[in-house]
N, C-alpha and C positions, 0 to 999 in steps of 0.2 A: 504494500500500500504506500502511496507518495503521501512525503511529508511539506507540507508550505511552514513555514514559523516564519511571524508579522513583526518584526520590529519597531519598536514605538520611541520617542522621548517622553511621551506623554500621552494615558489612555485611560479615559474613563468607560468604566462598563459598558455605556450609549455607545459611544465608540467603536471598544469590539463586537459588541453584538452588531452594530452595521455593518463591521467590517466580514463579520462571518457570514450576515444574509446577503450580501453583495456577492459574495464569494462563491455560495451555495450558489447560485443563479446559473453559473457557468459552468459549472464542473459537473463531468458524467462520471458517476458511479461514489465508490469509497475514498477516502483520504483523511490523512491526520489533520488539525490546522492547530497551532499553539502560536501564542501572545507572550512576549518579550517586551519589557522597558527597560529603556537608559534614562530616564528623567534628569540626570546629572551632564548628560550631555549636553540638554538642552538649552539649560541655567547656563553650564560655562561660554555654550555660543552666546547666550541671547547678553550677557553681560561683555566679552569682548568683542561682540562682532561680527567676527569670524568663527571658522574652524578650528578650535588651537589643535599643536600637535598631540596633544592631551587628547582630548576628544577622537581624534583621528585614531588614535591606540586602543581607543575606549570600545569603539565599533567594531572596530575589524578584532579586537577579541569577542566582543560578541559572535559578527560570523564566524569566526573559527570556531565557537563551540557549538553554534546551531552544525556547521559542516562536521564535528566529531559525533554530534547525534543523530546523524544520518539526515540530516535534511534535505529533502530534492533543491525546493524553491523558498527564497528568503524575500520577504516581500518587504521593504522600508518603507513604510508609513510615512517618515514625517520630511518632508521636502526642505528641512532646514541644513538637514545634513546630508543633502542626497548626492552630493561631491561625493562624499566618499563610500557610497554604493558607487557612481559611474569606475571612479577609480579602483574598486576591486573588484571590478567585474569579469576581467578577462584572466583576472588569478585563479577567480574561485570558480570559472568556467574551465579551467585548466585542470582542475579536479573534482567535476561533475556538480558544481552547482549552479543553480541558476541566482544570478541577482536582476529581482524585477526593482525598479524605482514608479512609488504609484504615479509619480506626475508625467513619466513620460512619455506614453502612449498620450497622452490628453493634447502634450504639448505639440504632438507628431499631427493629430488631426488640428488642433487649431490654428499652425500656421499654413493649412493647406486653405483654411476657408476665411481667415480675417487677413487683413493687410493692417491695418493698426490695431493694435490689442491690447486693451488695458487689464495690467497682472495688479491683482487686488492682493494684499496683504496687510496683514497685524503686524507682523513684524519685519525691519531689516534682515534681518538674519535668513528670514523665507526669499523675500522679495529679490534677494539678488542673485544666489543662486537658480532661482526660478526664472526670471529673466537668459541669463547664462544657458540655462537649459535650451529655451526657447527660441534663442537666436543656432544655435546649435543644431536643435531641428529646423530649423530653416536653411541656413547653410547644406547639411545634408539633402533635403529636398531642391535646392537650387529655385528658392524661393526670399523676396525680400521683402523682408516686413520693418512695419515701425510699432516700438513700443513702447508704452506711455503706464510709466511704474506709479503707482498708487498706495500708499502706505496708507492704513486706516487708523490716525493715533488713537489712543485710548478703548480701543477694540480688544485688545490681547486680553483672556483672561473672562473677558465676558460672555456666557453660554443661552442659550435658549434664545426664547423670544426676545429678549436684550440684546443678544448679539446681532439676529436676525435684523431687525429694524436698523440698527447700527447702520450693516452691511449695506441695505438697500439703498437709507437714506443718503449714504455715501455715494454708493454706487449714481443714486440716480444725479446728482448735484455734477457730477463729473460726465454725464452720458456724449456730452457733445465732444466729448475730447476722444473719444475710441469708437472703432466699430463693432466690436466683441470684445468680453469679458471674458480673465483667465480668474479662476480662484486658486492662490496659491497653496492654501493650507486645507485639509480635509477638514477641519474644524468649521468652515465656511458654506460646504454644500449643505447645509440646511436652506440658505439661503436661493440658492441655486434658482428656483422655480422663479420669485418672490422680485427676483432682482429681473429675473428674462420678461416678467408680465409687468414692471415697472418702467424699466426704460427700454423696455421694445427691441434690446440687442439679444444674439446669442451668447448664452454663458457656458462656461466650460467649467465642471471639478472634476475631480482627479479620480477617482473612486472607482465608479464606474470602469473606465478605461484601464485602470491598474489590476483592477481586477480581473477583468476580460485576457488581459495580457498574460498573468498567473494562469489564467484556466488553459489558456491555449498550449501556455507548455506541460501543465501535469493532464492535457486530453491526450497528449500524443503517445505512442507505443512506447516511445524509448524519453527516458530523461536522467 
């Protein structure tokens, strides 16, 4: 039976249980799924910025022990650290595991269909490597896009219908400046619907597509 284990910095039960009905949605037959936090990773980016080297050693012992557990697919949740899923992707594909990042499949369809995209985020720390990401897929597709970064202050931290309304109001106050919305952080797809029926753009989170990308590789015969 194939194993996925989700990597989180940060997971409240609402959370996983989304993360698992998303999940179920796509996948035929049996399979393990197990939930993972580094919470400390996420404090030390979100206080310096960046990735320290700290954090970078922090993760990739994490996958090392999901890959000593037999793990097929590692699936990283949280797009603040997802630098270092790209960069240990082709290691730990070098000894049969998969690293999916949930943002990047999203990131892959959305610069096929927006030409300027506004990436919505709570925090710097999401916001720039999610950009990063996104010109990335662009390049790759030999497509040029423009993008118009959106930091939502005083959002981090805020959950439910608080955060939701947050989201929108933001969202819609900025509509004229992007053609499509990126949501940087899975904490944000609540909002998803709420922002598309307010300012009349397409929105894009991450979830959805991260997951689809998981199922596709534990449908296959071999992984």
């Amino acid at each position: 039976m194939k194993k996925i284990s989700c990597v989180y910095t940060v997971a409240s039960p609402s959370m996983i249980e989304t993360v698992e009905k998303e999940i179920a949605k796509f996948i035929k037959g049996e399979y393990i799924l197990t939930h993972h936090t580094t919470p400390d990773a996420l404090a030390e980016t979100v206080k310096n910025g960046y990735i320290t080297h700290n954090v970078t050693a922090q993760l990739i012992n994490e996958f090392t022990m999901l890959m000593n557990n037999k793990t097929n697919v590692i699936f990283n949740i949280c797009s603040s650290v997802g630098d270092v899923a790209e960069l240990s992707k082709d290691l730990f594909m070098s000894a049969g595991v998969h690293i999916v990042r949930i943002d990047e499949a999203m990131c892959n369809e959305a610069v096929k269909n927006i030409r300027k995209i506004g990436v919505m985020a709570t925090l710097c720390s999401t916001l720039d490597p999610s950009c990063r990401l996104l010109m990335k897929c662009a390049e790759q597709n030999g497509i040029k896009v423009e993008l118009v970064p959106l930091l939502v202050n005083n959002a981090f931290g805020k959950s439910g219908n608080t955060l939701i309304n947050h989201l929108v109001s933001y969202a819609d106050e900025h509509k004229n400046e992007y053609d499509g919305l990126v949501l940087a952080q899975l904490s944000m797809a609540a909002a998803e619907q709420e922002i598309n029926e307010r300012t009349g753009k397409p929105v894009y989170s991450s979830l959805r597509y991260g997951a689809k990308a998981v199922a596709d590789i534990v449908n296959k015969k071999q992984v």
